[in-house]
C-alpha positions as CSV (number, residue, x, y, z in Angstrom):
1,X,54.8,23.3,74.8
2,X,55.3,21.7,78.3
3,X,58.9,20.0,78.6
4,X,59.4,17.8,81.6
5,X,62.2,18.3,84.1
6,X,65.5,17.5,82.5
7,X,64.3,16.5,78.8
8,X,65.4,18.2,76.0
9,X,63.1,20.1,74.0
10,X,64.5,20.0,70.8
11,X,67.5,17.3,70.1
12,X,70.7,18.3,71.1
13,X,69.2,21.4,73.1
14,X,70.5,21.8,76.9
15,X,69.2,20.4,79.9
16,X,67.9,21.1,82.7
17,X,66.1,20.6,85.8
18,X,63.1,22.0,87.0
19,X,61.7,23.4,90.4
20,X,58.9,22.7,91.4
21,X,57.5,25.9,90.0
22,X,58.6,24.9,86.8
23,X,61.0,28.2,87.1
24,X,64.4,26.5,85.3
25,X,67.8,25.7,87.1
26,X,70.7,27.1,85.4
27,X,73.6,24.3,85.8
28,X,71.2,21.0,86.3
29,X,71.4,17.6,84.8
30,X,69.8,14.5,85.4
31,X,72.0,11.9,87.2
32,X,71.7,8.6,87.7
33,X,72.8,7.2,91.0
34,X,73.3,3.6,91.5
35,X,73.5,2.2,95.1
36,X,75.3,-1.0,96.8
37,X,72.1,-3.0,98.6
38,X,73.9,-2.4,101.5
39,X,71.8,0.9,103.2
40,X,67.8,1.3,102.4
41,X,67.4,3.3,99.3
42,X,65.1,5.9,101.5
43,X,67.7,6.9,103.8
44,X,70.3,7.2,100.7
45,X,67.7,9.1,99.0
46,X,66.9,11.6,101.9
47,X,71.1,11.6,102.0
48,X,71.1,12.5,98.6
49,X,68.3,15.1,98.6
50,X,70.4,17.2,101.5
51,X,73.5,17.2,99.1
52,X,71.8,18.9,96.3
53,X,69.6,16.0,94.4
54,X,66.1,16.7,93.2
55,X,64.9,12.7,93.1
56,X,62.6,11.9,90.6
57,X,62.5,8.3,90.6
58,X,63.5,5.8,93.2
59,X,63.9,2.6,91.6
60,X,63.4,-0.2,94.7
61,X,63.9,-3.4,92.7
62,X,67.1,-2.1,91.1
63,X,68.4,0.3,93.7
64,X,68.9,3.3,91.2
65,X,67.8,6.8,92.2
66,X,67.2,8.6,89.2
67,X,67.2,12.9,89.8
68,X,68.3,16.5,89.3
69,X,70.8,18.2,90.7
70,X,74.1,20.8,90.1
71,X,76.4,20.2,86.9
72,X,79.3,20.1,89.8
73,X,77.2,18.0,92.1
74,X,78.7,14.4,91.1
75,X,81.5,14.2,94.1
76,X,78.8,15.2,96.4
77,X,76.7,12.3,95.6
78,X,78.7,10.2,95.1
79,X,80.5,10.8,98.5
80,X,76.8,9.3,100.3
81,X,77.3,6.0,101.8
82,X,75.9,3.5,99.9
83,X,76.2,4.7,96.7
84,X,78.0,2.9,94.3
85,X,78.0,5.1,91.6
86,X,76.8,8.4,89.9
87,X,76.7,8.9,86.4
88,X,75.0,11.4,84.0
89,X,71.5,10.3,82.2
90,X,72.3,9.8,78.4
91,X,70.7,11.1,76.5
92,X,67.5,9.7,74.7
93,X,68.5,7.5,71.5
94,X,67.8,9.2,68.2
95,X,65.3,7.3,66.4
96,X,64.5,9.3,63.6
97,X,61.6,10.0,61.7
98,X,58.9,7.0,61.2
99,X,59.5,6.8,57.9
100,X,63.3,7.0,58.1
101,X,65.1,4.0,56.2
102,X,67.4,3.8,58.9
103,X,66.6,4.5,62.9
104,X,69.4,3.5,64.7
């Protein structure tokens, strides 16, 4: 079975990113960067990209750049100017199985 980059496989299994090749990267998470308004989000991104992070998603209307990158990358990132703030992906919630009594 196929996992995208940076999903777990099985709950509470590790994470990590991807290259392109699909060969895994020891050390990645998914981050999730969120910007000030005050640069445009493709030159924070290509900023970004040349400190370490792998982006997945650029999110225009919200100015979050969703990506990859090193467990130890966070001060790199968030050192980019016009980034407001970088913080881990959490995790998925748990919601159980369908026919749990309870999912949350």
């Amino acid at each position: 079975m196929s996992v995208p980059a940076g999903r777990r496989a099985v709950p509470g299994g590790p994470r990590v990113a991807h290259r392109a090749e699909g060969v895994p990267v020891a050390g990645s998470r998914r981050w999730v960067v969120t910007t000030d308004g005050q640069r445009d989000l493709a030159e924070i991104a290509a900023d970004l990209t040349a400190r370490g992070l792998a982006a997945e998603q650029v999110l225009d209307q919200i100015g979050v750049i969703v990506g990859a990158a090193p467990e130890d990358a966070r001060e790199r990132l968030q050192a980019v100017p016009g980034v407001a703030e970088v913080e881990p992906e959490p995790p998925p919630p748990d919601v159980g199985p369908p026919d749990a009594p309870v999912t949350w």
